[in-house]
Every structure is written in structure tokens, then in C-alpha cells.
FIVEX-17305 format. One record per atom (N, C-alpha, C): x, y, z; residue in one letter. Coordinates in steps of 0.02 Angstrom, whole numbers, plus 50000, padded with zeros to 5 digits. Example, Ala and Ser with C-alpha at 12.3 -4.5 7.8 and 13.67 -1.06 7.14 Angstrom:
residues 2
506604971650390a;506154977550390a;506604983550390a;506424988850354s;506844994750357s;506455000250394s;
end
This chain:
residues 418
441015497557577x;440335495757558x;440295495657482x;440005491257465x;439955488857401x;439155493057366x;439205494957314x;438435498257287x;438275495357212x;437815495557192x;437855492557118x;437185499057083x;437285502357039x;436885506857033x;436775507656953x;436355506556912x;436315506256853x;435775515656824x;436015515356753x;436015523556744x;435625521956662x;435135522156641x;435205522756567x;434975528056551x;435275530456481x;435345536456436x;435145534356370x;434815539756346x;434285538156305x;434835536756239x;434675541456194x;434925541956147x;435735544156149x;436235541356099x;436945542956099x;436975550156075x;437615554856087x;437815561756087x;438225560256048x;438055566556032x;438735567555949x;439375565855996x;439405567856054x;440105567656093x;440315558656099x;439815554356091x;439895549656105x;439665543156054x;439635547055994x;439435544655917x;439965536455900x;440325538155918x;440995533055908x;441005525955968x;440555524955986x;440525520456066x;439735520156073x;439745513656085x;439025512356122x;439235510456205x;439125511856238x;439205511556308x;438415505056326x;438915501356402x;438355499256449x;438495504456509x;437935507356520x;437915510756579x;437675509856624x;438085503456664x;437915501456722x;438905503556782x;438665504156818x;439345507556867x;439225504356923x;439585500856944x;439895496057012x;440285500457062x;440075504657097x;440565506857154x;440975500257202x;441475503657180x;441945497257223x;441915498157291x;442175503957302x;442275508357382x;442525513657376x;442175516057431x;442585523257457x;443365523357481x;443655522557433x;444575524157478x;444565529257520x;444425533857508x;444375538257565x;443775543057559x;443495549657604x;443095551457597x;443095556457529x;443765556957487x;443975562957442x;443885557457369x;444055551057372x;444095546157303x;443515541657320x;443425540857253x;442935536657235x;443165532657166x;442945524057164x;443045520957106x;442535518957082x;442385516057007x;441805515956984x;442205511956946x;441825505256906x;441915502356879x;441665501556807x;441785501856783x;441235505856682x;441745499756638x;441105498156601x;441165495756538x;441045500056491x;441575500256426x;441195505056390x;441445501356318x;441385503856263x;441515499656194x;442005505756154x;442315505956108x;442885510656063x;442915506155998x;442985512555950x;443045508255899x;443755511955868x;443965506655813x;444565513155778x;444345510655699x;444715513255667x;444955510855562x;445295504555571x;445005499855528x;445385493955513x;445935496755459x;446365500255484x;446805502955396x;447205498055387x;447015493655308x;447435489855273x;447725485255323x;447235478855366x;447215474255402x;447605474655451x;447905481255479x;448295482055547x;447905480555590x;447855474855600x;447375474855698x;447875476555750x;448565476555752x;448825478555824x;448695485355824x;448765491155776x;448585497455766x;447825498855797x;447555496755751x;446895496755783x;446595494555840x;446755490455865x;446605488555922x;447075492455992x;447485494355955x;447745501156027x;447385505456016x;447175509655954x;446825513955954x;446055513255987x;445915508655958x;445065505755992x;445355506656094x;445675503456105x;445815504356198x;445835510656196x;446055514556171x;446145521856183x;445515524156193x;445065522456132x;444505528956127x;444095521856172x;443955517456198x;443715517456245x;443805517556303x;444485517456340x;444745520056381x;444475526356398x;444405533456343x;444065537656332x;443495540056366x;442975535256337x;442265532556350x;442145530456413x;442565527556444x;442325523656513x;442425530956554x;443155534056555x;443215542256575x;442535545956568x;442295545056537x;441785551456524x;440935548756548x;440945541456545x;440565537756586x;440365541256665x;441125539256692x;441075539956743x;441035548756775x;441265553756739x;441065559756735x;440215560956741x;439915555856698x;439235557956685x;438895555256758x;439065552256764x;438695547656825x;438965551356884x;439575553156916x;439765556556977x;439545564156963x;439515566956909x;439375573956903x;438565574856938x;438085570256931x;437545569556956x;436915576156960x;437145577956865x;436915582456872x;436715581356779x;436765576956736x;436885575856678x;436115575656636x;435975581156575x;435355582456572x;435335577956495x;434655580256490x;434575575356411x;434085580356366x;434305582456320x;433795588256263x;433815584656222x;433315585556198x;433105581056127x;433525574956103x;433465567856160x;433805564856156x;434495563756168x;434845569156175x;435745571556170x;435885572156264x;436315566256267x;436915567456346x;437005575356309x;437175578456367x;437545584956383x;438105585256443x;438605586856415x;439175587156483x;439485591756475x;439745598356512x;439985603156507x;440835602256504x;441145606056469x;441745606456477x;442265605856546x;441995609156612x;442225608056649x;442585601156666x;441695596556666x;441845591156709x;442135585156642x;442265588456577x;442885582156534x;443385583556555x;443635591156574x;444365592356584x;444375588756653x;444225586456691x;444215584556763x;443995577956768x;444015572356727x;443855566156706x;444545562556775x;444215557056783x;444785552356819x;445255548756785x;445545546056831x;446025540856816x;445825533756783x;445995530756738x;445745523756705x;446295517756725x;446135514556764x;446505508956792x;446265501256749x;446765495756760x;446345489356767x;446225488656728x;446295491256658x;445765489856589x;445995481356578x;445285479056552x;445315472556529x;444675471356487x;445025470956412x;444665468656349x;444035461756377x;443855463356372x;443195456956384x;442875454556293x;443045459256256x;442795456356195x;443015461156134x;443005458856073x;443115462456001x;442875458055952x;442835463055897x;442355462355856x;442405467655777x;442525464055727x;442495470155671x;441895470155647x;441695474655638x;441065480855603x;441245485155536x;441265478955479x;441345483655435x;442125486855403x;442395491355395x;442985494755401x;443275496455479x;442955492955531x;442955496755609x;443125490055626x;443675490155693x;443725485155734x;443365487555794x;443115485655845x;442635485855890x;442795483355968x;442995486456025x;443475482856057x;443195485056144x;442595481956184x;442525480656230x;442885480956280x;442875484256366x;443305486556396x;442945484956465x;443195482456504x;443125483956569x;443665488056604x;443405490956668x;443995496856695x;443805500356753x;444315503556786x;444345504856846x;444185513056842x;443935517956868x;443785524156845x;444045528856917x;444495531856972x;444615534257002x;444475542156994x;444205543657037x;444455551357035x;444185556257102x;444425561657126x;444225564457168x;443365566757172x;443125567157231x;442455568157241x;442235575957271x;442865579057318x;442765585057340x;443035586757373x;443085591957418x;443455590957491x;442995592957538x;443395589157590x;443095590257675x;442665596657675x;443145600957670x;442865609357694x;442295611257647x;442135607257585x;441565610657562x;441655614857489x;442635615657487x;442605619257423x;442455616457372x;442355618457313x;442075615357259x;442755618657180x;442765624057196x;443305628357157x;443785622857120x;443805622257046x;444435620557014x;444875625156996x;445075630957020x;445475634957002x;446185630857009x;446815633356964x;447595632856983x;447855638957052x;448095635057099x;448215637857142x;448985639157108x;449215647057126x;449905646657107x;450395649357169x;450805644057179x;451485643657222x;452095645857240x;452535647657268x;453135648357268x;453385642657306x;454085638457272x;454295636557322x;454985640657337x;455275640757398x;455935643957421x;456335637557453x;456865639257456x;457565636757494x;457275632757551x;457705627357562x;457345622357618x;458195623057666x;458165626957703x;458965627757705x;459205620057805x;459715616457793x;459765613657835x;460145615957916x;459835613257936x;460055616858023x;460645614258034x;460845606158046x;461305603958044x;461825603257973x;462115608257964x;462525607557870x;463105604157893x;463555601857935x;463835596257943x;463685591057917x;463005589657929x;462835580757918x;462745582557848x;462635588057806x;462705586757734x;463225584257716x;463765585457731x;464485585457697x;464625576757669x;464505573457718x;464385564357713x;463865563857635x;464365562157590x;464055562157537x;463895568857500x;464025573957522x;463925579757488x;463195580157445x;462855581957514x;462105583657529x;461975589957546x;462435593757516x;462365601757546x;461865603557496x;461925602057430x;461425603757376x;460745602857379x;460435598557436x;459755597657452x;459475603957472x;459795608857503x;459575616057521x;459075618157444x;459255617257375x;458945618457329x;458605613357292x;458855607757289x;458985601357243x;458015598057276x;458355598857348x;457605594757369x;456815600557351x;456815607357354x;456145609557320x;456045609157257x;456685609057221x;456565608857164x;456335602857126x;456405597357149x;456175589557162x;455325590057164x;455195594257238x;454655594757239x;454315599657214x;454575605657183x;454155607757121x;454205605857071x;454585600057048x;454335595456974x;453675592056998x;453505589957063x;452935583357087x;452415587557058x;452505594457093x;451795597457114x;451765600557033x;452235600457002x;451925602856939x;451685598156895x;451885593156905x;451895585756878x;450855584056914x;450885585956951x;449975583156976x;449375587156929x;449505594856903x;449225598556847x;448665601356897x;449065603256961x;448495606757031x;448535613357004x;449055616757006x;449535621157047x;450025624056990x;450245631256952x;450475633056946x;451175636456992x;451665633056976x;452335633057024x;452915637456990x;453255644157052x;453635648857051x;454275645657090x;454645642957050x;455305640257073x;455805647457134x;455835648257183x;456155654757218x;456765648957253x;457015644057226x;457325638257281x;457915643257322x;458155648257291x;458775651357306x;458745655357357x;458165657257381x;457735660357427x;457885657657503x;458045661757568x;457905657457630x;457555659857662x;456935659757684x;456555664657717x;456465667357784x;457095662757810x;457215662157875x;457725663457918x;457865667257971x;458425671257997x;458735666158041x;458035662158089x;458155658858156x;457835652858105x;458255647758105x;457915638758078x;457465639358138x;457615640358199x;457365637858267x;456605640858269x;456415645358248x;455985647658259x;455635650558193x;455675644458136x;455475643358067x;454665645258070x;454365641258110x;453695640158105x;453105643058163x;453585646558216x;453245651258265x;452955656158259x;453125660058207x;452745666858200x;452525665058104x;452115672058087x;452065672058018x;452305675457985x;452545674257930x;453215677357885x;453065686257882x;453375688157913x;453695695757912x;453495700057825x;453495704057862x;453465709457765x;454125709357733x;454485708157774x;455395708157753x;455475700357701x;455135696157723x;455175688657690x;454815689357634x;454005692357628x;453535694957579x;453765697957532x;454145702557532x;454445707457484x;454915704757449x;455535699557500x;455745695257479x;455705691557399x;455115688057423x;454685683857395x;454635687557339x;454215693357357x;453655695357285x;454045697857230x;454895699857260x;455285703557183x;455505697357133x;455435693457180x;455535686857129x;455015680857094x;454335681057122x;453795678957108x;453265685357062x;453505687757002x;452885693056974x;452725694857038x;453085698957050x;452705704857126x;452235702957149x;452475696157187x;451805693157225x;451115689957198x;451365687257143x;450665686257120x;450495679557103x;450885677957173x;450595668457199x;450445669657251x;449815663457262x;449655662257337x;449825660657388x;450185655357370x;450435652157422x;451135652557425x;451495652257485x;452345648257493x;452385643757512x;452885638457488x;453085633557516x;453655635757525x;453745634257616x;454495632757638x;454555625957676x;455285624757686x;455465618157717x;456195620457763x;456215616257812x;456905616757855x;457025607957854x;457595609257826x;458115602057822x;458215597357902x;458285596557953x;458135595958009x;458585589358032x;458565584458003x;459225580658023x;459435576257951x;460015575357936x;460495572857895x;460885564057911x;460805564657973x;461345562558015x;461505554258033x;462055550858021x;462205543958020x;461805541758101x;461445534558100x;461085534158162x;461675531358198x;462215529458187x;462985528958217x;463475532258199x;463485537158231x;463905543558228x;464595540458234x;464515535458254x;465425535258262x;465675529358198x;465265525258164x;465225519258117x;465795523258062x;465865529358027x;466325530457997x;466965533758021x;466965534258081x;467605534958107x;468035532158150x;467555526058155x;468015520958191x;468675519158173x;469215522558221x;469935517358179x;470025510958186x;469565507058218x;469935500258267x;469565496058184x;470285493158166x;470235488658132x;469765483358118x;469625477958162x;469285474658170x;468425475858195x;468305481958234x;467625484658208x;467565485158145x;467965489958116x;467795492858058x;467675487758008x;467955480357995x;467745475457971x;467215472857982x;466985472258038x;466355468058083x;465935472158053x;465825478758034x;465455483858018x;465445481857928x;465945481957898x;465825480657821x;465295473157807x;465735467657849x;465255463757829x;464545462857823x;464375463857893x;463765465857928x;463475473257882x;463515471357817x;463165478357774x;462545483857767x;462035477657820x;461475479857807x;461625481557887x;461925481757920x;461915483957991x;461675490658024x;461135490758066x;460975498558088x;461635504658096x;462345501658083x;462735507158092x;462915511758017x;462495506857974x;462455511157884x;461975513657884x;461395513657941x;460725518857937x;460845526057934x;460635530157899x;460415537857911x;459755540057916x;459885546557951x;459265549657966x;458825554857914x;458375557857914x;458055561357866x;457545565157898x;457455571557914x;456965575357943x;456805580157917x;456095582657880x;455955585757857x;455365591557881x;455395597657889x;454945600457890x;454575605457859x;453945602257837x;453655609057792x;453285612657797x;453125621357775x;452625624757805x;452345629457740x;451595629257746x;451465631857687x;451025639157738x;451305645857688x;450895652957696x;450585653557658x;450275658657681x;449765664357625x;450195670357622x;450365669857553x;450715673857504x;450495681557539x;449845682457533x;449875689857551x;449685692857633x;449815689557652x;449735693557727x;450285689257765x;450845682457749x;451185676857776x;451065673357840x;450125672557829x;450005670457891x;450285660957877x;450355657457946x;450565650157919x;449975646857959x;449775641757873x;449365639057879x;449355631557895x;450065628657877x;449985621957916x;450835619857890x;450815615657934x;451505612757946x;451575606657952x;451845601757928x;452085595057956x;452605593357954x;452825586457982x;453455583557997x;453485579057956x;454085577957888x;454055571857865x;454845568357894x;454785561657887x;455305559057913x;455465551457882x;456145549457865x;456285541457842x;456865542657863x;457185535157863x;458015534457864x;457825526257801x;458665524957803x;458725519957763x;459675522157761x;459765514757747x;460455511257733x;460915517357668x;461525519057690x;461975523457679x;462605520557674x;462785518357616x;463375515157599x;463665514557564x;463955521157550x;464385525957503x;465175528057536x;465655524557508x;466225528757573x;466205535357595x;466495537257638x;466385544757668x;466925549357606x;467305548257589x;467485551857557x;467075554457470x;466555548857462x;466135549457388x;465775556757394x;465635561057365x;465185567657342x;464775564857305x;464225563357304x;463625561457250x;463235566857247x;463035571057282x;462475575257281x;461775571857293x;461465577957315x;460815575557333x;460535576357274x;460005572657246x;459595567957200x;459925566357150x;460645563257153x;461055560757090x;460775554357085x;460855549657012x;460845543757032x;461105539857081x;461765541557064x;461995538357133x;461595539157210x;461375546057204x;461045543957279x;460475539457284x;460095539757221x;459705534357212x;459535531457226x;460185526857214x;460325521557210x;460395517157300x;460675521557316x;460685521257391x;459765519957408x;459855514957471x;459015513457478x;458965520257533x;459275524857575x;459235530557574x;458935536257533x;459175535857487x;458895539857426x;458195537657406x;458315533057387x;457695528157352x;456755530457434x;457085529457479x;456635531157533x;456345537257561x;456855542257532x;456785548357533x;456235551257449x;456395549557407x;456245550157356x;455385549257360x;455375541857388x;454805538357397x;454405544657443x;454655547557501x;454575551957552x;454245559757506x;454585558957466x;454305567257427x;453565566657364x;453695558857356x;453115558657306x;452605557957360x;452475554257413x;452085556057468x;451955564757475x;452305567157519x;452445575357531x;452005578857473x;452235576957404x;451805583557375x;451275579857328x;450915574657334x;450495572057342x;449865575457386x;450135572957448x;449835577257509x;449575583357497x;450235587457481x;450185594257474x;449695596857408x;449755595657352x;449345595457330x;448445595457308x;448315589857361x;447545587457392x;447565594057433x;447885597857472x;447925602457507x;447775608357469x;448175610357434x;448055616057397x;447705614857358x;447465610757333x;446635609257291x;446165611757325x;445885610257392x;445595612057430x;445665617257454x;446075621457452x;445895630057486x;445805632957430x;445515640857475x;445235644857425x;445615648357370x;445345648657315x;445665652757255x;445735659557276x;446355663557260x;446305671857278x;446725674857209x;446495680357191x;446965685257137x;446835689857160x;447465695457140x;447615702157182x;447245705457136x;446935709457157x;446665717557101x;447125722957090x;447285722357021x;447755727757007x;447635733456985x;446965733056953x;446665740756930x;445955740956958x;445745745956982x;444985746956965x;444705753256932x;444255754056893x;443915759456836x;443165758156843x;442805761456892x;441955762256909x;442095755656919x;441505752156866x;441135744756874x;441755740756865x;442335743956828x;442725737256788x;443175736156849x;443485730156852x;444055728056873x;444475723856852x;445205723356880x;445695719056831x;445905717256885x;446305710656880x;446365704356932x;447075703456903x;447535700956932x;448435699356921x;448215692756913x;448075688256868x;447615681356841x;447755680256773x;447825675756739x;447845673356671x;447395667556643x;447325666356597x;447235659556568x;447585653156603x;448295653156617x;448365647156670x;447895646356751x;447615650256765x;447275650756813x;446605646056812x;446275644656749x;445915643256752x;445205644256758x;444985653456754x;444605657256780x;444115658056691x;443775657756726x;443235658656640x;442545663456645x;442465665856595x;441865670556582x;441255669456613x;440905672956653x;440635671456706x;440515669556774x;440935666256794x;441455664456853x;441305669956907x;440985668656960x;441085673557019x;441395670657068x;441845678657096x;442075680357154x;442025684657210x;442165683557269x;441985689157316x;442445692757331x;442375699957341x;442935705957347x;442915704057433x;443765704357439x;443995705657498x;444435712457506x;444175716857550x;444705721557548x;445435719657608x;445805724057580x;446435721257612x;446725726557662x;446845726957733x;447225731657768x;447545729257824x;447995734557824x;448835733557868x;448565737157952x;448755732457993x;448675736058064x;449135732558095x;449515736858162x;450175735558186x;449825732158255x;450185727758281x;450085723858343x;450505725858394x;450545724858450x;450575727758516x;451505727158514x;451735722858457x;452435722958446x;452575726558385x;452205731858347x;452235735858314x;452575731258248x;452205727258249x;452345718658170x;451675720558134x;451915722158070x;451455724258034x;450985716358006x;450055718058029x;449815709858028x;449205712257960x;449145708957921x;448475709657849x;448025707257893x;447415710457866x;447005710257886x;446335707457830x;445845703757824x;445315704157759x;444785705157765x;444145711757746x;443735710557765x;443035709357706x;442795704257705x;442225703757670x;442055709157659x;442025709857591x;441615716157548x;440725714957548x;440625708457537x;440045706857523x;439845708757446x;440535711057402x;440275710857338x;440725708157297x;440075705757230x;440495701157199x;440665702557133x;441295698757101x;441495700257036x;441265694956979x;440805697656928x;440845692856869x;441395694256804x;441945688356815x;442245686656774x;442065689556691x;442165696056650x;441915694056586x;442585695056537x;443285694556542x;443685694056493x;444295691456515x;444595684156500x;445235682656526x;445795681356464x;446285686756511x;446725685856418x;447425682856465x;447955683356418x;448515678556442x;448735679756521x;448875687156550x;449115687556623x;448565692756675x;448065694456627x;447475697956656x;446895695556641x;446545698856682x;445765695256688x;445285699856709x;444835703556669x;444325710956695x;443675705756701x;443445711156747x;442955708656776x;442565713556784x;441885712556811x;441555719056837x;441035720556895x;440855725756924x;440495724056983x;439585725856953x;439245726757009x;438605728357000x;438455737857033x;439255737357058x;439025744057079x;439895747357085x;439795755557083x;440685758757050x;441095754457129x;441615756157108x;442225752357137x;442425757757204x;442325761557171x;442735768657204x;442155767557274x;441425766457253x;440975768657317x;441035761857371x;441085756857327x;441355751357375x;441795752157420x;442425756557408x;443105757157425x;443535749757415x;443315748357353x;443705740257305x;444445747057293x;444995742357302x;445555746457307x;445985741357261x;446445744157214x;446955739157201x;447485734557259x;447665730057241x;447955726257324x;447315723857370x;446745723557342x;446235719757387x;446275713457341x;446055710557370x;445795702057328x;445125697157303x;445145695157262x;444345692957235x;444585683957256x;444215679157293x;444335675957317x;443825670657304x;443655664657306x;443385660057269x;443415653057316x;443025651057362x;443095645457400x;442885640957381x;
end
């Protein structure tokens, strides 16, 4: 559905002294119920220094490129006030500006010592999620060892290295999206039985695991993965002796007997109790036609290069993509490491994202054994909450409205943020 919705603003903001904007916004469509595009014209100017127009005129796209960003902030934030003439936009919603697609100059113009440089453009950016959270916090991660069931089918090409090679792939993505603070554990296997990876929730034995190598637990989430098939979709295509197959087979290059398989499975916990919260199946094949005797490793160029590689690759920028939009959407949690009466201190930093004022709700945290004597966390709404008032580099105090001690707020409970 197409919308056409026009916005005017009175007077220009010191923030926006440099640009005259039209503030009219074209919703293109809803891509999905989480993105939204907006279409903004906006204007940038730069220095004519000593008749460089190609200089200037990148610079001018820039700062209106800029402008159309912050456009479309003002208009989706839908909340944008006006004092004595002056837009107002809070810091939050610049750091959280969209994506600028599509730009196309429609006009320029010098002003003086100023070149002047007109923009049309595409403005993307997320709208919310499903469940309702609203939270920009950095969710922070572990990933561990993705270890393979079948390690035979690694050996073909010497793909044994994907056990590490492939999270670590995908903790460049997820660090690469600027969601998610990411705890590289690739060396890690969290798993005794592959077979029964995703049936129960990770043990205190896997947790502890985890936490001597993640700052004693002081990520939310895990990512694990099980490798799941490797395997040529013609098991017999490289060991055929008969001559004349084995030719019929070279020529025929693109032939389903150079296909391989690719099965991936991933499962993300909660760091502190290892309950599992969701799982999927990813899966590709593609053409493999490397002699059997080559070692490339998994994500060498050479594997690359292979449309195998290339499909798989394609397969993970999907995956933590996904994953990502995922962990955007759940709730923020930090462990409590101290409490003193009103004050409290949170295992949280400045990468977190957490700022002065900022509330959270105390969850207390407790251990009770199940009828198989498996130790299960437990959380129960405190019903009280923490205001944020000091965040320094790996701590964050906070304080309540009433002592800690009478609450029974315990260190190892959690302040949590949906």
C-alpha cells in the first residue's frame, strides 16, 4: 500500500542549520511488518574550496544524505516537538537513523562560497518488533564450537576447520550488524550427545563451561550450532574407478554427481538458567569441484570460489541476519553483582548501551531440582525497579526506591528490560 503523507516544521534547528529540507515523505511499502521505507528529499551543502566541485559535491551528498537520515527519524519517531521554533530530536533516535538507499541528485546550485546539492532517496529502517519490545540495548553473546556429526564428510576438501572457522564467520556478521556485543568461545563444544543437541536445556556443566571463558557469564545469550551433513549428493562420483564413468562425469561438470550437501543447525540459550529458546534448520548444497585429494579449508578463498562455498557463505549472511532481528527483539538482562541498601551494581558497561535514567525490573534468581534431580533457574518478578544513575566502562550502579536487603535483591539476580 502506497501512502503519501506530508509533515511541515516550522522553523530550522541549529541541528539542521546547514540544509533546508522538503518535508514531504512517500511511504513506499511495508516490506515487512518490522521495515519500513520512506522516501525524503532533503538539500546539503559543503565549501566551494578553491573551485573543487568534485570535492564538494561528495561532501554536499554526504551531509545531505545526512539530512534525509534524520528526516526520516523525525517523521517515524512520531513523537517530534517544536520549542520556540527549534525541531528537537533526542539522541537516541540519531544513533538509530536508517539506511539511505537510491540517492539521486535531482538538482545543484552554488550559494555564494557553498555548493548546494539536492537529493532524492530511499530511507529504510526498522519499525519494532512483533512482541512489543521497544529496548535498544546491545544484547551480548557467546558463540561456541559448531562441532560436526558426520567428520568424515569433512575430510573431502578438508572441512574439518568449519567446527570453528564457521562461528567465527558468523561472529564477524553479527558483529558486523552493531546489534550485539559478541564473546568468541568457538573452541568450546557444549555437547556430549550431537544427537540430542537440542532436546534438553544446557546443563550447569555446559554453563560453567561457558562462563570461565565469557567474563563469568556475563553474556546473555549462546549461540550453538551442530554441523549435520557435509556430504557429496553422489557418494560414489569420487570413487569411481571405471574409466569411462569417471570421464562422462568430468565432462558433464555441472552434473548433480559434483553436488554437496550442507546442513546446519542452530540453537540459541539463555546464558543464565540454559533454557533453549529457539532453533532452526539451515540448509544449501551447490557444485564441488575440487579434486579429492585438494585441502582448502573451510572459508578459504579457494572454497569460495567453489559455488558451494559461495552458497554457503550466501547461507550465513542470511543466518545471522535472522539472528540478529532476533536478538534485537528479546529482552535486555544484566547480572547484579553487588548490592549496598538502595545502591546496586549490574555486570554492564558503556558497550551495553544503558544510560542515566534508564529503568529496569529486578528479577530474583533461584535453583530448584526436578524430579531427575537437574538443577532448573528459576525467575521471579520482584516487582521492583532499578533507575540507572552511573555507567562507567564494565559497571553500572543503580538504585532502588527501597533497601535491597528487605527486597531480598541478591547478587546473581537480574535487572531485565523488555
Amino acid at each position: 500500500m502506497t501512502h503519501l503523507l506530508s509533515n511541515y516544521v516550522g522553523h530550522q534547528s541549529n541541528m539542521f542549520s546547514r540544509a533546508r529540507f522538503t518535508l514531504l515523505f512517500f511511504i513506499l511499502g511495508l516490506f515487512s511488518p518490522l521495515s519500513l521505507a520512506v522516501m525524503i528529499e532533503a538539500e546539503g551543502r559543503a565549501p566551494l574550496n578553491n573551485n573543487d566541485y568534485v570535492s564538494a559535491r561528495e561532501n554536499a551528498v554526504r551531509d545531505a544524505t545526512r539530512q534525509a537520515s534524520m528526516q526520516a527519524a523525525v517523521y517515524v519517531s512520531g513523537n517530534q516537538q517544536i520549542r520556540d521554533g527549534i525541531l528537537e530530536i533526542d539522541n537516541m533516535q540519531i544513533s538509530t537513523l536508517g539506511k539511505v538507499s537510491q540517492v539521486e541528485i535531482i538538482d545543484q546550485r552554488v550559494e555564494g562560497q557553498y555548493l548546494l546539492v539536492r537529493i532524492r532517496a530511499d530511507v529504510q529502517f526498522d519499525t519494532g518488533c512483533e512482541n512489543g519490545s521497544t529496548n535498544n540495548y546491545m544484547k551480548s553473546v557467546a558463540i561456541t564450537a559448531f562441532p560436526i556429526t558426520q567428520s568424515a564428510q569433512a575430510m573431502l576438501g578438508g572441512l574439518d576447520n568449519a567446527v570453528s572457522a564457521l562461528p567465527a564467520q558468523l561472529a564477524q556478521h553479527l558483529s558486523n550488524s552493531g546489534r550485539v556485543n559478541i564473546f568468541k568461545a568457538t573452541h568450546l563444544n557444549l555437547y556430549d550427545s550431537l544427537d540430542s543437541a537440542a532436546s534438553r536445556q544446557l546443563d550447569d556443566g555446559a554453563l560453567s563451561t561457558v562462563a570461565a571463558n565469557t567474563r563469568q557469564l556475563a553474556v546473555q545469550y549462546i549461540i550453538s550450532g551442530v554441523i549435520r551433513d557435509m556430504s557429496m549428493i553422489d557418494q560414489e562420483a569420487l570413487q569411481d574407478q571405471n574409466y569411462f564413468r569417471d570421464l562422462l562425469r568430468r565432462i558433464d561438470s555441472r552434473g548433480p554427481h559434483y553436488r554437496r550437501n550442507f546442513m546446519l543447525d542452530i540453537y540459541l540459550h539463555d546464558a543464565y538458567s540454559g533454557t533453549l529458546l529457539s532453533e532452526k534448520r539451515y540448509q544449501a548444497s551447490g557444485l564441488w569441484q575440487l579434486e579429492p585429494e585438494l585441502r582448502v579449508g573451510f572459508g578459504s578463498s579457494a572454497f569460495g570460489q567453489q559455488e558451494y562455498g559461495r552458497n554457503i557463505n550466501q547461507l550465513l549472511a542470511t543466518l545471522s541476519e535472522e539472528m540478529a532481528q532476533d536478538l534485537r527483539c528479546r529482552p535486555y538482562s544484566a547480572l547484579i553483582s553487588r548490592t549496598e541498601g538502595k545502591e546496586v551494581w549490574l555486570d554492564a558497561g558503556q558497550n551495553s548501551g544503558l544510560k542515566r535514567g534508564d529503568k529496569l525490573t529486578v528479577f530474583h534468581r533461584s535453583t530448584f531440582f526436578n524430579g531427575a534431580l537437574q538443577p532448573k533457574t528459576h525467575l521471579t518478578n520482584t516487582r521492583k525497579t532499578l533507575v540507572i544513575d552511573e555507567v562507567q566502562a564494565q559497571t553500572t550502579r543503580a538504585y532502588l526506591m527501597t533497601d535491597s536487603h528487605q527486597s531480598n535483591i541478591l547478587p546473581g539476580d537480574l535487572a531485565i528490560a523488555r
